[in-house]
Structure formats: C-alpha cells, structure tokens
C-alpha positions as CSV (number, residue, x, y, z in Angstrom):
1,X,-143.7,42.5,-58.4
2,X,-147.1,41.3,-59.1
3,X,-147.7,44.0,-61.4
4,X,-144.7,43.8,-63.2
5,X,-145.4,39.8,-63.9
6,X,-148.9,40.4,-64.2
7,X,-147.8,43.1,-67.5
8,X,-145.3,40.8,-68.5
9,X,-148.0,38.3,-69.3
10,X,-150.1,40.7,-70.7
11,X,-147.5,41.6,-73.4
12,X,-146.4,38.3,-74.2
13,X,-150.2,37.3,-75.2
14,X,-150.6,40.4,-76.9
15,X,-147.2,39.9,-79.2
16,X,-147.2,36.0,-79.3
17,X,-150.9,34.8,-79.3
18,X,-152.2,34.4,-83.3
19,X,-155.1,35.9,-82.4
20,X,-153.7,38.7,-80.7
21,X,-156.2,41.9,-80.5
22,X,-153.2,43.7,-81.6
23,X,-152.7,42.3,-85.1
24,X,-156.2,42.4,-85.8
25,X,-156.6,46.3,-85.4
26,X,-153.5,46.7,-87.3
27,X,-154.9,44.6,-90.3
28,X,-158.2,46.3,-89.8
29,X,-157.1,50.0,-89.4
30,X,-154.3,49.8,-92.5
31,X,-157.5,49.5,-94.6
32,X,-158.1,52.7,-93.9
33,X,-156.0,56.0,-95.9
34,X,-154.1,58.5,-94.2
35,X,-150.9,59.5,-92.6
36,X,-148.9,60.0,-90.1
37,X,-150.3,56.3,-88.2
38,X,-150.0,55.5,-85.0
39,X,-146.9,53.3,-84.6
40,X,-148.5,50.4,-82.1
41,X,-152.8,49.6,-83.9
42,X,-151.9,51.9,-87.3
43,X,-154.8,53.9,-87.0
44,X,-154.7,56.8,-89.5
45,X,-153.8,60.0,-87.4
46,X,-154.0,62.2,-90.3
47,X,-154.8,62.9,-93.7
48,X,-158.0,63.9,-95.5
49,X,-160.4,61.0,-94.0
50,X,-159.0,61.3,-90.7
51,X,-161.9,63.2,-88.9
52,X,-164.0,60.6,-90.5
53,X,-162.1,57.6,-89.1
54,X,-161.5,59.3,-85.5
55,X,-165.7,59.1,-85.6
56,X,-165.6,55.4,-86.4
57,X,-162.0,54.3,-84.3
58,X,-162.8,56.8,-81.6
59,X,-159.2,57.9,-81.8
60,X,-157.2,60.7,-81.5
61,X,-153.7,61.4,-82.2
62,X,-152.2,61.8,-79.0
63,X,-151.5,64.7,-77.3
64,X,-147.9,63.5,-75.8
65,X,-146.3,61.6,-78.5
66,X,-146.8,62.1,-82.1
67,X,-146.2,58.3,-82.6
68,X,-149.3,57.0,-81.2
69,X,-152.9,57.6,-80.7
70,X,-154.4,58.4,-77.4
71,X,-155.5,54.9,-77.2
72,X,-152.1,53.1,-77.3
73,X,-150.3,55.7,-75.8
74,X,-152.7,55.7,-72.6
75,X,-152.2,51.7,-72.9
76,X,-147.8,52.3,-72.8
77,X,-148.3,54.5,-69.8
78,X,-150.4,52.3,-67.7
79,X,-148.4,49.2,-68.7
80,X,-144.8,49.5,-68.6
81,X,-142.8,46.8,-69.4
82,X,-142.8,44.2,-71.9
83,X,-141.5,40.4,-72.8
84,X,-138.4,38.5,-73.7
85,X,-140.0,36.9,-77.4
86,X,-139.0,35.8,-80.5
87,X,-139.1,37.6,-83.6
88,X,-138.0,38.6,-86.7
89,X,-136.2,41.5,-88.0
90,X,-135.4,43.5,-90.6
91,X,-133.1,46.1,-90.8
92,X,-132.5,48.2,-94.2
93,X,-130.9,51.1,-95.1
94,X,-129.8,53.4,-98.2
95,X,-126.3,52.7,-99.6
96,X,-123.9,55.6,-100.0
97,X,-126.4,58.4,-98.9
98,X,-123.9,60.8,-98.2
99,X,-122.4,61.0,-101.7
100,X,-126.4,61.0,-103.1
101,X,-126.7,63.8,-100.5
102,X,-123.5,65.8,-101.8
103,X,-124.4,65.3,-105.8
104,X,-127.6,65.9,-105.4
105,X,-129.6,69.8,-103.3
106,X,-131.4,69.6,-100.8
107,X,-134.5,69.4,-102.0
108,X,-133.8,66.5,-104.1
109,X,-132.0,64.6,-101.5
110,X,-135.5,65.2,-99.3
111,X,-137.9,63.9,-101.9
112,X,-135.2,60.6,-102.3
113,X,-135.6,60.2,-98.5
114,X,-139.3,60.7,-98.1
115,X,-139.9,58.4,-101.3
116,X,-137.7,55.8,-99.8
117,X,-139.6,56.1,-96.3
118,X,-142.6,56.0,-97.8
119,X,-142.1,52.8,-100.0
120,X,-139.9,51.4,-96.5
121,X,-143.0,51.9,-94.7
122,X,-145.2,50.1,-96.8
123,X,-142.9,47.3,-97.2
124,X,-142.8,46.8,-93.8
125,X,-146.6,47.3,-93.3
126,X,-148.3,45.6,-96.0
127,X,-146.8,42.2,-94.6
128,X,-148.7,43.0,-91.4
129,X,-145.0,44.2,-89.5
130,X,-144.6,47.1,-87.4
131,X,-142.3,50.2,-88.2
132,X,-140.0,50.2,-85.6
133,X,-138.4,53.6,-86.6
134,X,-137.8,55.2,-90.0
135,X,-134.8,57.3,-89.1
136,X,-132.3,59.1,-91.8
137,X,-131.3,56.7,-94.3
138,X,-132.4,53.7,-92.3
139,X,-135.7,51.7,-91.7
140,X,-136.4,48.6,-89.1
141,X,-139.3,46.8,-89.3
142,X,-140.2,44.2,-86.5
143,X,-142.3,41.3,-87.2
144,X,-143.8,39.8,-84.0
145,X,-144.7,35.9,-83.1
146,X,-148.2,36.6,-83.0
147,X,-147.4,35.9,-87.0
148,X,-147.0,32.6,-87.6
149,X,-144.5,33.2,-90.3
150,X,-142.8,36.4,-89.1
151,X,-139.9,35.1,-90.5
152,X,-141.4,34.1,-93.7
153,X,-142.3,38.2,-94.1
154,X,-139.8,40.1,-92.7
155,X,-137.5,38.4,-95.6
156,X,-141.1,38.8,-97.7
157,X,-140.4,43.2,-96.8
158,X,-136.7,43.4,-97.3
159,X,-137.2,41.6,-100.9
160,X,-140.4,44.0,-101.3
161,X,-138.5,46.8,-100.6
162,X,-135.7,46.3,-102.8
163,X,-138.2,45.5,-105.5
164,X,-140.1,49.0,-105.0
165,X,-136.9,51.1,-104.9
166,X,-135.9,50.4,-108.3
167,X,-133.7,47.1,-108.3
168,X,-135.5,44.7,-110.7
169,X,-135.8,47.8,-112.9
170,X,-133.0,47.6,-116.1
171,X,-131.8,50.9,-115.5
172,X,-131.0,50.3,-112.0
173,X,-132.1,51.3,-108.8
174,X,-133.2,55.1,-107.9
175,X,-132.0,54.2,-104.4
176,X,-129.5,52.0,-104.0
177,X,-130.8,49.7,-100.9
178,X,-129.4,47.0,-98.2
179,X,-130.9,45.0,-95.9
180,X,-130.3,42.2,-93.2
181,X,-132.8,40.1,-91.6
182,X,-132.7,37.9,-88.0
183,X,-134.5,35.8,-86.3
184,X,-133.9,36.0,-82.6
185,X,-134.6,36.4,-79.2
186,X,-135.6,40.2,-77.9
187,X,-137.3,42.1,-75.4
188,X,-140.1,43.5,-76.6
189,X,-142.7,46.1,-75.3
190,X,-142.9,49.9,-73.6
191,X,-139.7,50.8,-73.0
192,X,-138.7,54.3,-71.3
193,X,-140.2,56.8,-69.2
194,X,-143.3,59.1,-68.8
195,X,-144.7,60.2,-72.7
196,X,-141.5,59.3,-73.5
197,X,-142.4,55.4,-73.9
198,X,-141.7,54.1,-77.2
199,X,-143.0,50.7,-78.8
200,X,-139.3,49.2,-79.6
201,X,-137.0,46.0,-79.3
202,X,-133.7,45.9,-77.3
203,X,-131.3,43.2,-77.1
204,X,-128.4,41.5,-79.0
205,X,-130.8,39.7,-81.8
206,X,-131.3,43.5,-82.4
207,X,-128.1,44.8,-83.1
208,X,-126.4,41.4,-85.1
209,X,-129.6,42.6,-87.8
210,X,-128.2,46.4,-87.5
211,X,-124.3,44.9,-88.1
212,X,-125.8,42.6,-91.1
213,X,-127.9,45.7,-92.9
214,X,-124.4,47.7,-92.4
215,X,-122.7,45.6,-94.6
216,X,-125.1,44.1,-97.4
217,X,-124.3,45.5,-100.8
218,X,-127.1,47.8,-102.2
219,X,-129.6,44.8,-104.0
220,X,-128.7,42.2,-101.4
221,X,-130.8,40.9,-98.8
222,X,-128.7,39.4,-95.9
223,X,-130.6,36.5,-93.7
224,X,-129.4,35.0,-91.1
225,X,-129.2,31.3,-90.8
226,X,-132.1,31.0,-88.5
227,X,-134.1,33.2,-90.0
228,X,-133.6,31.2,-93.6
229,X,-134.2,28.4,-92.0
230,X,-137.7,29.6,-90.3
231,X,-138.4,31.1,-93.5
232,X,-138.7,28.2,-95.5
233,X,-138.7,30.4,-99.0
234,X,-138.2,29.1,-102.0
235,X,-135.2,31.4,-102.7
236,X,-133.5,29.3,-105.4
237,X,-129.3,28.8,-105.0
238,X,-128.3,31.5,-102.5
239,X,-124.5,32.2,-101.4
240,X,-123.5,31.5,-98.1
241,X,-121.3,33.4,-96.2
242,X,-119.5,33.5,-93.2
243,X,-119.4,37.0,-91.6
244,X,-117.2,38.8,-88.8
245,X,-119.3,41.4,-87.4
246,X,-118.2,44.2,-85.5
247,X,-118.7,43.7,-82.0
248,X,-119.4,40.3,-81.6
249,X,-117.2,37.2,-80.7
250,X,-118.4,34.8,-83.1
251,X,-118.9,34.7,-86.7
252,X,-122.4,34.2,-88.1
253,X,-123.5,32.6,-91.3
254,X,-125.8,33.9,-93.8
255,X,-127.3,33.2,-96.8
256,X,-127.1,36.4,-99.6
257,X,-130.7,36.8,-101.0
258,X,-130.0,39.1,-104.3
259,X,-132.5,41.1,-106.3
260,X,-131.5,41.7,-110.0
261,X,-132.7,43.6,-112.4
262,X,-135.2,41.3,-114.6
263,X,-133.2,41.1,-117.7
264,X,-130.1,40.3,-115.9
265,X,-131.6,37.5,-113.8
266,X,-132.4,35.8,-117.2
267,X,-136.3,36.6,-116.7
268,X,-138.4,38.8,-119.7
269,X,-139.5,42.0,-118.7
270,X,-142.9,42.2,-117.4
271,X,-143.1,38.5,-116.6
C-alpha cells in the first residue's frame, strides 16, 4: 500500500505541479525535428537528426513499445499507477470519413489521414498538450494541470486544428473536422500491464468529451460549460446548447465555438 500511495504522489506532482520536470522536457525536446516522438517527454525517436539527438537526450526508442523512449517506458514499468486530476480534453475527429474513404482510393484516402494526423498532432503539441492517441479518423489530445490554463489551450488546439485543416479557407475545408472539449475530473497515469502500459486517461470526464466530438458539426468546436468557463476566451457571442448525450443521465450544456471561412465571418482575407 505504501508503494502504491507513495506513486500516487509521485504522479500527481509530476501532472499537477507548474514546474513539473515533465512539461519542461516536453517544451524542451519539441524544439527538436523528427518523428515518430515519444508519447510521455516528446523526444524525437526518429527522423534524420535523431542519432544526433539520442547523443545529446541519451535516449533511445524503446525496445518494447514503439510509443515511448527507453527512458519513459522504463519510468511506466517501475511506477504503475497514476492520479485522480483535473484536466482538460479535447476530442476531434473527421466528419463523414467513410464516404471520403468510398469517393476517394486508397491512396488518396491515406495521404487525407496522415495529413490530418499530422496537422492533429501539431495542434495538440504546439500548445504544450500531450497526444493521447491518433487513431483512424480521430485525435485526443489531453492537456494536464501542470498548465495553468489547460483549459485555455485545449479549446486554443481544437480551434487550431480546425484552422489548419482548411476551415477559415473560402473554398472550404479539405477535411471536414469536429471537435468537443471538457474540463473534468480523470485518472491519469500508467495504466495496463507489462510493456503493455500506456500513458492514457480513464474515467467519465473522458467519454462526455468522446460523446461531444461525436456530434459537433464539421467547423464546430463543442466546450463544455466548465471548460468555457475555465477558459476565459474571448470567443465573441457563442450559441448555447443543451445536449442529450448517449449514455448519460443528464443533459449537459455547451457553448458552440464555430470556425468560418474568413469571408463569411465578415473578416477580409488575409487579415
């Protein structure tokens, strides 16, 4: 038992403290090119420069689980377990893939995909969240207390997102994208068995954001009340609305964040 509380303390300092050893090697090791990354500190695991940044990191993709470095995954092993936390969510995922997938080969319908992960992943990244899992049609991003306004980005990344796959341009989206975002409470940390860990969130915060992405219209960004609230973006007049989501008992309220095409929202081109 002493173990267990002793790595339940450990993970909520290393996920809620703002100056977390965590989020600095993440901002510190996105500075530096390459791909695949490891999923937990984002050090490169691959690409041209990565025998040059395994000198200077001294890590290694591990040899057990493709989504981490040696490093982390040793860390996941040898400290099970995680913390019940706040955070914020974002869940987002490409409207209507299968008819894209049945107009388009399958070639094509690969390069959409790996665009849209690509651009999902730096959404997510670039405002110092974590890639949860990009799987299919779908990306979730989690964005930890150790932020101070996790909120504040993972609305910041679902807008982002939107933005890079096409729906501010006038001709209209080359993917046609949804996304929810929540604020609640989760348990976070190294969940499963063996090499088999993974670095996730479980927990009903987690699947209200899943239920809101399902049913945001491609160009809408759905945030729950809380997480608008913890936000505190200037967002201009957003609709609210009541929703009935599957699953749960209650109804939860929302506000619908919208991204338009420039000339549509009334603003020039360019500006």
């Amino acid at each position: 038992m002493a173990d267990e509380a002793d790595n339940e303390q450990l993970w909520r300092d290393l996920l809620t403290e703002h100056y977390s050893p965590t989020l600095h090697m993440r901002r510190r090791y996105r500075r530096y090119p390459g791909n695949p990354r490891c999923k937990q500190c984002l050090v490169p695991l691959g690409g041209p420069v990565h025998p040059i940044v395994r000198m200077i990191t001294k890590k290694a993709p591990s040899r057990k689980n493709p989504r981490f470095c040696d490093t982390c995954e040793t860390f996941a092993e040898t400290h099970p377990g995680g913390a019940e936390i706040e955070l914020s969510m974002l869940f987002a995922d490409v409207r209507g893939s299968t008819t894209l997938a049945e107009q388009s080969t399958p070639a094509q319908f690969h390069h959409l995909m790996a665009r849209f992960h690509k651009e999902a992943s730096n959404a997510v990244i670039d405002t110092d969240g974590l890639v949860d899992r990009i799987v299919g049609d779908e990306v979730v991003g989690l964005f930890l207390p150790m932020l101070a306004d996790h909120a504040r980005q993972a609305v910041g990344a679902a807008i982002r997102l939107l933005e890079a796959t096409g729906h501010r341009d006038e001709g209209g989206p080359w993917a046609p994208v949804g996304a929810g975002v929540h604020t609640g409470v989760a348990y976070v940390g190294s969940v499963g068995l063996g090499h088999e860990r993974d670095f996730t969130a479980l927990g009903d915060a987690v699947n209200v954001t899943a239920r809101l992405a399902s049913v945001a219209a491609a160009g809408e960004v759905l945030v729950s009340e809380e997480a608008y609230r913890q936000a505190a973006l200037d967002l201009g007049d957003t609709e609210t609305r009541r929703l009935e989501l599957k699953g749960k008992t209650e109804p939860i309220d929302v506000r619908v964040v919208r991204v338009r095409p420039a000339v549509e929202a009334g603003v020039p081109v360019g500006a």
